[in-house]
MITI-757813 format. One record per residue (C-alpha): residue in three letters; x, y, z. Coordinates in steps of 0.25 Angstrom, whole numbers, plus 5000, padded with zeros to 4 digits. Layout:
<nodes>
(node ala; (X; Y; Z));
...
</nodes>
This chain:
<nodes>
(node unk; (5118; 4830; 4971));
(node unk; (5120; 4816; 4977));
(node unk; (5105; 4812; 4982));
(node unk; (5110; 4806; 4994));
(node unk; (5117; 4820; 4998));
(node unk; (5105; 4827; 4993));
(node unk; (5096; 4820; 5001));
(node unk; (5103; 4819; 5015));
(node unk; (5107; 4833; 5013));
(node unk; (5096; 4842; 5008));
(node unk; (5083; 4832; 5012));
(node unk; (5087; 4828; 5025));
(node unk; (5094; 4814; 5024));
(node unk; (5098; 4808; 5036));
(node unk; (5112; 4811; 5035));
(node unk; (5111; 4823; 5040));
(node unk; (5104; 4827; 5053));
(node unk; (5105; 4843; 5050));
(node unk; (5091; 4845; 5040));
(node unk; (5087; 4857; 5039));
(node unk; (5070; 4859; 5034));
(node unk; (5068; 4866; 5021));
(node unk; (5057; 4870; 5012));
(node unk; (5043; 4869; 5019));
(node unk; (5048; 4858; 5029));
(node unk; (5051; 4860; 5044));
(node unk; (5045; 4870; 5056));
(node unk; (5049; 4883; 5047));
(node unk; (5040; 4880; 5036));
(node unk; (5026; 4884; 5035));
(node unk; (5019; 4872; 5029));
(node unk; (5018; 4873; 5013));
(node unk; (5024; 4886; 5014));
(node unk; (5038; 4892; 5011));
(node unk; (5049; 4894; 5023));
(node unk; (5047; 4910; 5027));
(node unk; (5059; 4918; 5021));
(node unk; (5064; 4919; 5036));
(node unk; (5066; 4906; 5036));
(node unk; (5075; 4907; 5026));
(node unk; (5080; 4921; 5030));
(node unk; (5084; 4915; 5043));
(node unk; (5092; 4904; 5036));
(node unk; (5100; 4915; 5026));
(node unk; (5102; 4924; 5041));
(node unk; (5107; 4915; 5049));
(node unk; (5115; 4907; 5038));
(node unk; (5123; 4922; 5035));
(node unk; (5126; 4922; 5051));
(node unk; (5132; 4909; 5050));
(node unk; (5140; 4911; 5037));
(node unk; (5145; 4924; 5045));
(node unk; (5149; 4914; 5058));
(node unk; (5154; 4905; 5051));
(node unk; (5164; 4915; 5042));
(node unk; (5169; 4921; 5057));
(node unk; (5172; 4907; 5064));
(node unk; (5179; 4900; 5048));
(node unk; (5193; 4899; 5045));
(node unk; (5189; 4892; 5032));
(node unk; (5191; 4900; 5018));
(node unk; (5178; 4894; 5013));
(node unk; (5170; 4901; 5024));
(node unk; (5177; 4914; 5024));
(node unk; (5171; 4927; 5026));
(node unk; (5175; 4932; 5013));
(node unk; (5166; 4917; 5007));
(node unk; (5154; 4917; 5017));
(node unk; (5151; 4934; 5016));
(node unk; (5144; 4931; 5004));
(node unk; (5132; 4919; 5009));
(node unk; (5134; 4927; 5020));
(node unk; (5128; 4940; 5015));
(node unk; (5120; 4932; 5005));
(node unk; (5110; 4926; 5017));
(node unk; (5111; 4939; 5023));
(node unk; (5104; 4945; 5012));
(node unk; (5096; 4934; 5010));
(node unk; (5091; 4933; 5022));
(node unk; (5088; 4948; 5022));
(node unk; (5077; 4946; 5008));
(node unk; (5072; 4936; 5015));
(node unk; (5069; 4943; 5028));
(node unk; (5062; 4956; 5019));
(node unk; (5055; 4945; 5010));
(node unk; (5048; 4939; 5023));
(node unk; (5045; 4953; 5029));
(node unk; (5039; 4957; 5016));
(node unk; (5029; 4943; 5016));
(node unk; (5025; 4948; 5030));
(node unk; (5021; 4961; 5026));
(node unk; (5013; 4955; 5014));
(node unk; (5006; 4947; 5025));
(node unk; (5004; 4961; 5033));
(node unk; (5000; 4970; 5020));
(node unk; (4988; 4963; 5018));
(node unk; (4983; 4969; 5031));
(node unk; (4987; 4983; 5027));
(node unk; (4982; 4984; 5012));
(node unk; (4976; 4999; 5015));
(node unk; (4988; 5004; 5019));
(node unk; (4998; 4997; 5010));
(node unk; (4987; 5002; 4995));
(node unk; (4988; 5016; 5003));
(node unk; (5002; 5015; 5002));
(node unk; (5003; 5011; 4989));
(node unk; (4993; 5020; 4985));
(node unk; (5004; 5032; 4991));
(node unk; (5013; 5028; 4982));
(node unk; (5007; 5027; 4970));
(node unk; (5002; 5042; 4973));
(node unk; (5016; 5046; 4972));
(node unk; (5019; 5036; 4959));
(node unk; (5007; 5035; 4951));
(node unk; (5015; 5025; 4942));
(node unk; (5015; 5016; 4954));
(node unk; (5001; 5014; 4951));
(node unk; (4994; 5000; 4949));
(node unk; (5008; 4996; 4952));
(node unk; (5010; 4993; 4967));
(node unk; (5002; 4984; 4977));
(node unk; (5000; 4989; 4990));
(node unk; (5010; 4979; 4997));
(node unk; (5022; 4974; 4982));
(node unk; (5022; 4959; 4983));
(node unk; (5037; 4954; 4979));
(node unk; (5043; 4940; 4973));
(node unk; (5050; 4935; 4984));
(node unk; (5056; 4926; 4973));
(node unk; (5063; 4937; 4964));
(node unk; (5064; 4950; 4974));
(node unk; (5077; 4949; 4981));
(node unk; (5080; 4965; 4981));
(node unk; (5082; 4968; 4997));
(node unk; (5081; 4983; 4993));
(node unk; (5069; 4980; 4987));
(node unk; (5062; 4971; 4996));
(node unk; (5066; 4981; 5010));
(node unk; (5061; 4992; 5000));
(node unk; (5048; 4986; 5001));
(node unk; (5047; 4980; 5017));
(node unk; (5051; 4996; 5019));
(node unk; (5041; 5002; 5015));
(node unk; (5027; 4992; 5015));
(node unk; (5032; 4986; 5029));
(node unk; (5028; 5001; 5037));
(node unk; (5017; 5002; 5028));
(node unk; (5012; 4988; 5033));
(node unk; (5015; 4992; 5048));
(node unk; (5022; 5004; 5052));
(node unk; (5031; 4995; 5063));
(node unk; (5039; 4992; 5052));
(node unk; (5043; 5006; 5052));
(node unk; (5052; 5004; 5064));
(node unk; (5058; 4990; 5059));
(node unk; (5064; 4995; 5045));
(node unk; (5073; 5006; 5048));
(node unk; (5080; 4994; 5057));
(node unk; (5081; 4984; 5045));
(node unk; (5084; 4995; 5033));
(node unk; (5100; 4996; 5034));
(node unk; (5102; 4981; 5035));
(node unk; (5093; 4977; 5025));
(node unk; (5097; 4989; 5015));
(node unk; (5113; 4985; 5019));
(node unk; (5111; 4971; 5012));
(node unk; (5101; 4976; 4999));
(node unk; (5112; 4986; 4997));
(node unk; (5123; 4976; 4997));
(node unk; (5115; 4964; 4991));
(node unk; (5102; 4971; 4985));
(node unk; (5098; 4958; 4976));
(node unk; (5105; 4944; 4983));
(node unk; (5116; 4945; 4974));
(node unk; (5128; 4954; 4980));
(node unk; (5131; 4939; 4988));
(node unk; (5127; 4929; 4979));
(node unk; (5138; 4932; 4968));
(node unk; (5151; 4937; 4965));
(node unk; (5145; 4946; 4955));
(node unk; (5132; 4953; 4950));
(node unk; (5126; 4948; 4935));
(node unk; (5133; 4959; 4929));
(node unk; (5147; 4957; 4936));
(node unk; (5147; 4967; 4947));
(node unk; (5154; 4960; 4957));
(node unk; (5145; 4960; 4970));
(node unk; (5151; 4967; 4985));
(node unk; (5162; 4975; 4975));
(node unk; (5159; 4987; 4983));
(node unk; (5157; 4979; 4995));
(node unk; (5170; 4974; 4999));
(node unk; (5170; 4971; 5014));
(node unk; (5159; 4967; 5023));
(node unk; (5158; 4965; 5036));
(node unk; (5155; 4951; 5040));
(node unk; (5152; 4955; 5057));
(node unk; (5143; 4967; 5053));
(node unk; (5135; 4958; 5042));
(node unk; (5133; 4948; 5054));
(node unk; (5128; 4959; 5062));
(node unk; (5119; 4968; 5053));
(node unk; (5115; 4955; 5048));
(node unk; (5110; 4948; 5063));
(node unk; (5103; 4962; 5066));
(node unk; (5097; 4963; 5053));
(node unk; (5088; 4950; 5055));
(node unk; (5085; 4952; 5069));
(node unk; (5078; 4965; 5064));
(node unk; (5071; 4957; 5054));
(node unk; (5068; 4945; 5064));
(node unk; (5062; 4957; 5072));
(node unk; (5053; 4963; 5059));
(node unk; (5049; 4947; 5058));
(node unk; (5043; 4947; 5071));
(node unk; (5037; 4962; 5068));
(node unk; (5032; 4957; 5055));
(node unk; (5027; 4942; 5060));
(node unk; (5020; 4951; 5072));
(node unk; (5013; 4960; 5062));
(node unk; (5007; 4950; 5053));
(node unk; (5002; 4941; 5068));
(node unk; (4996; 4955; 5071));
(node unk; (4989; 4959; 5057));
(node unk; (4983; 4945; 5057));
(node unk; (4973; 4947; 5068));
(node unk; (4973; 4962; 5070));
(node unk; (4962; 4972; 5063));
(node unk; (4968; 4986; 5060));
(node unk; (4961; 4995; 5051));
(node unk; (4967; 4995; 5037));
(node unk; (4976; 5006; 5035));
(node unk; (4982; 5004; 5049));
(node unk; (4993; 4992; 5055));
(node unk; (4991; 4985; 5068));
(node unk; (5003; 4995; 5073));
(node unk; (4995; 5006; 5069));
(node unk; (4983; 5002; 5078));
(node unk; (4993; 4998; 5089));
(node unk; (4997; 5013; 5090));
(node unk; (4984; 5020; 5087));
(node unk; (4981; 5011; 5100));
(node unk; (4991; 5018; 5107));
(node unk; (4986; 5031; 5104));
(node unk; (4972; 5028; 5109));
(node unk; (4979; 5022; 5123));
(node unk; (4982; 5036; 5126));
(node unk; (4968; 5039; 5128));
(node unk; (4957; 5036; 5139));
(node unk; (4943; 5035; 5138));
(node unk; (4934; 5046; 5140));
(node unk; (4919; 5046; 5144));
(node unk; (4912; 5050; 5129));
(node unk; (4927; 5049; 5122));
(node unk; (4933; 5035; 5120));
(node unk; (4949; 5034; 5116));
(node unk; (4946; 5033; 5102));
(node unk; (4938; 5045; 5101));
(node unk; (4950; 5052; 5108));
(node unk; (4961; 5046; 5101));
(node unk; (4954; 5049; 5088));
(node unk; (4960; 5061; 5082));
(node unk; (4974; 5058; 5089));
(node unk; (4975; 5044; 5082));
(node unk; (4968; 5049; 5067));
(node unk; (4978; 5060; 5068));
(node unk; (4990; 5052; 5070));
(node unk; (4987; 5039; 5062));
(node unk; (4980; 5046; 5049));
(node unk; (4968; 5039; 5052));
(node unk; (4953; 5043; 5048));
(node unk; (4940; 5044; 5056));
(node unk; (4938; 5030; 5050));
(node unk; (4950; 5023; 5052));
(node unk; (4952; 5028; 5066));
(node unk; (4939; 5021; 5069));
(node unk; (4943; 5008; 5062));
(node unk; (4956; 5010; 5070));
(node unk; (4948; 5012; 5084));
(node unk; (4940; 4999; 5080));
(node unk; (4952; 4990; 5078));
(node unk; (4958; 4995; 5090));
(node unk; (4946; 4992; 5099));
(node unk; (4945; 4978; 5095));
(node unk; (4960; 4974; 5096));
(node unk; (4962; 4967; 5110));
(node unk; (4976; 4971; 5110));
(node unk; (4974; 4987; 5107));
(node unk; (4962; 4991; 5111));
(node unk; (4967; 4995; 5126));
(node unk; (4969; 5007; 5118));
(node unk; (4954; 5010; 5119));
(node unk; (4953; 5005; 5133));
(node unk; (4946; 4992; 5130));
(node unk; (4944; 4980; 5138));
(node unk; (4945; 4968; 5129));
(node unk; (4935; 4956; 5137));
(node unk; (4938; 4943; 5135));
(node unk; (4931; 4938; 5124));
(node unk; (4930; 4923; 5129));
(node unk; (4932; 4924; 5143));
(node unk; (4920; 4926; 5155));
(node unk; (4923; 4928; 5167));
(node unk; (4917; 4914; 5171));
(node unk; (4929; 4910; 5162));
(node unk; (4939; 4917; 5168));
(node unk; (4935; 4914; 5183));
(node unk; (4936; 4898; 5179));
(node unk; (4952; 4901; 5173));
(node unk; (4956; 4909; 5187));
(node unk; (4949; 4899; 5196));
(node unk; (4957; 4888; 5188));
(node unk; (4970; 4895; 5189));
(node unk; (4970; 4901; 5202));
(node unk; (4967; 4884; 5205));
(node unk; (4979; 4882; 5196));
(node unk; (4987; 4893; 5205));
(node unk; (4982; 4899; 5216));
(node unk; (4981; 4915; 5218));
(node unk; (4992; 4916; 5227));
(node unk; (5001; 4908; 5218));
(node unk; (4998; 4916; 5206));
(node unk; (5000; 4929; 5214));
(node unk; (5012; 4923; 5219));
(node unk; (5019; 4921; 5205));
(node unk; (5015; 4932; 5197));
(node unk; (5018; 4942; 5209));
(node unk; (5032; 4951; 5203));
(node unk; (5041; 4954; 5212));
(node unk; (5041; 4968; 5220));
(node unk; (5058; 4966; 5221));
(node unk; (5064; 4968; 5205));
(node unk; (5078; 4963; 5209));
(node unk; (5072; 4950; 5215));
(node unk; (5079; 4937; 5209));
(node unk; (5070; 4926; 5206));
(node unk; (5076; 4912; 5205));
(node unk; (5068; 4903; 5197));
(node unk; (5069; 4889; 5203));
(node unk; (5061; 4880; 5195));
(node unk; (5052; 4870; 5201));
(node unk; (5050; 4858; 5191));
(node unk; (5038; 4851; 5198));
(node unk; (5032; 4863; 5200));
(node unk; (5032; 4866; 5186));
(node unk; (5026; 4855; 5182));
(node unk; (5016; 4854; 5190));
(node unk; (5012; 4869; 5187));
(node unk; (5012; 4863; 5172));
(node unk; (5001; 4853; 5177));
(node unk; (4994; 4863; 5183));
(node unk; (4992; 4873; 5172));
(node unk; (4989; 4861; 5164));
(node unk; (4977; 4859; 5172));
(node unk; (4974; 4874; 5172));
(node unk; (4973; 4874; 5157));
(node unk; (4964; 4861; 5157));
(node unk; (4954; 4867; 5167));
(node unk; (4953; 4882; 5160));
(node unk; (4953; 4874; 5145));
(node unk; (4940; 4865; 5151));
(node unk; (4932; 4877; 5154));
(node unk; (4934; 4888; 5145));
(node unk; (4935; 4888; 5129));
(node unk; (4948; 4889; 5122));
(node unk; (4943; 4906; 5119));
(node unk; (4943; 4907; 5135));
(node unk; (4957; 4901; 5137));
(node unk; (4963; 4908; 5126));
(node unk; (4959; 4922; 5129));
(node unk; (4961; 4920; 5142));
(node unk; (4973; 4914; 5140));
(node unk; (4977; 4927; 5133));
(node unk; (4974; 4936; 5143));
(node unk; (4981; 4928; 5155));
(node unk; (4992; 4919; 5146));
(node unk; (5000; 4917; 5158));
(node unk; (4988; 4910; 5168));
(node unk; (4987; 4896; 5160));
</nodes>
């Protein structure tokens, strides 16, 4: 390759004005770290939609549907092993907080193949490198990801016939690659049509279901890294024992859990022991423990402290003001016209500035922040 054509085109000469960030350089990559397979998945997905735009609106023979179906399928696929090969790193990061329950499952199914034994790990570790198996890979997200969490459950059933559609079709990365297989079996011979509107859209649902199990799976592991739950149960598992127990009221001599007890060991398979250490996790999350009827106290803030942020704010805006703008309206049907006045704006800006400064002089930074959880919308 000429030099000069290699280095304005691929390292961001200034002949071009269209340079594009690869490797571990720009805002997507984590320092000294690999790009996320999304990334790249994304690339691969939306470079698929494009082909497919650009085969409709072409009159060229070079870009013809017949030409551009097979990149086309190709990035689909690709973008799909990508997709199940970033899931299954996110539930490695999630396993480690459910090693009981993943050796008890392995345990299970070594009870029914004692040849399996010494064989399996209690959450397989794969070569991202050499494993290109789609059916393989879904294989495995099936059946560890409800193990993991059971709100997976709900997810898989929804993604199972697209993904099984393209490992059917293009099980290894090859059907779209080449003409032909190594031993000369001509690929898609049994395949002689395909339909380039219902690829686009099974193809667009499919990754908005697995832009969703992103946000689920990213939500999970923010979750796992700062809750507690006893070892054989998830964070979704607590969530809905806590449920159970908001059904019940305090009694004089006979708390909720001593009420909910039987109830919840019966339904969840849980010991004497385990519903304890259940009870115990529950009581001291902030977020479920209304279930038990327990007033979290502020941990930083007195009242002293909370007296010196009203008295600041009502300064800031007055009683009647504040009542004034956070008053809903008694008529549904009422139109509101939003006229916006700029000056007023900006003063209000100022003003809250000064709010900030006042409360941030005389209280720690543990004060304003758990105040500023438990009212966001005062400063």
């Amino acid at each position: 390759m000429n030099p000069r054509i290699e280095n304005d085109t691929f390292s961001g000469g200034e002949t071009t004005h269209l340079n594009a960030t690869v490797g571990n350089n720009g805002s997507f990559a984590p320092e000294g770290e690999a790009r996320s397979n999304t990334d790249y998945a994304l690339g691969f997905s939306s470079a698929a939609l494009e082909l497919i735009r650009s085969a409709k609106e072409s009159s060229q023979l070079r870009t013809h549907l017949d030409f551009l179906v097979y990149p086309i399928c190709f990035n689909m696929r690709h973008a799909v092993e990508l997709r199940l090969k970033k899931w299954w790193k996110d539930l490695g990061i999630l396993a480690s907080k459910r090693e009981v329950k993943l050796k008890q499952h392995r345990d299970a199914k070594v009870a029914k193949d004692r040849s399996l034994r010494g064989k399996l790990e209690p959450f397989p570790t794969i070569d991202e490198a050499s494993t290109h198996d789609l059916s393989k890979l879904w294989n495995l997200v099936t059946e560890y990801a409800p193990v993991i969490d059971s709100r997976f459950s709900k997810l898989l059933p929804l993604l199972d016939p697209y993904i099984q559609d393209i490992a059917d079709i293009d099980p290894t990365g090859q059907t779209f690659r080449y003409p032909a297989s190594n031993d000369s079996q001509v690929h898609l011979a049994e395949t002689p049509l395909i339909s380039i509107r219902i690829l686009e859209l099974r193809f667009t649902m499919l990754f908005k279901l697995f832009d969703f199990q992103d946000q689920i799976t990213q939500d999970m592991k923010y979750e796992y890294s700062w809750v507690d739950t006893p070892n054989q149960l998830s964070y979704h598992d607590l969530q809905s024992i806590s449920l159970v127990l908001a059904e019940y009221e305090d009694k004089e001599g006979e708390p909720i859990a001593v009420q909910a007890k039987e109830v919840v060991r019966d339904k969840y398979g849980l010991s004497a022991s385990l519903y304890s250490k259940t009870v115990f996790a529950i009581k001291y999350n902030h977020y479920l423990n209304h279930s038990l009827n327990i007033i979290n106290k502020p941990k930083h803030l007195s009242e002293e402290a909370i007296g010196v942020i009203f008295e600041a704010y009502f300064d800031y805006k007055p009683e009647d003001e504040y009542r004034t703008d956070y008053k809903f309206s008694e008529t549904e049907d009422e139109i509101r016209i939003y006229k916006p006045d700029f000056e007023k704006m900006i003063q209000d800006i100022k003003k809250r500035g000064k709010l900030r400064e006042r409360i941030s002089r005389c209280l720690t930074r543990e004060q304003v922040a758990e105040f500023t959880a438990e009212f966001p919308h005062l400063i």
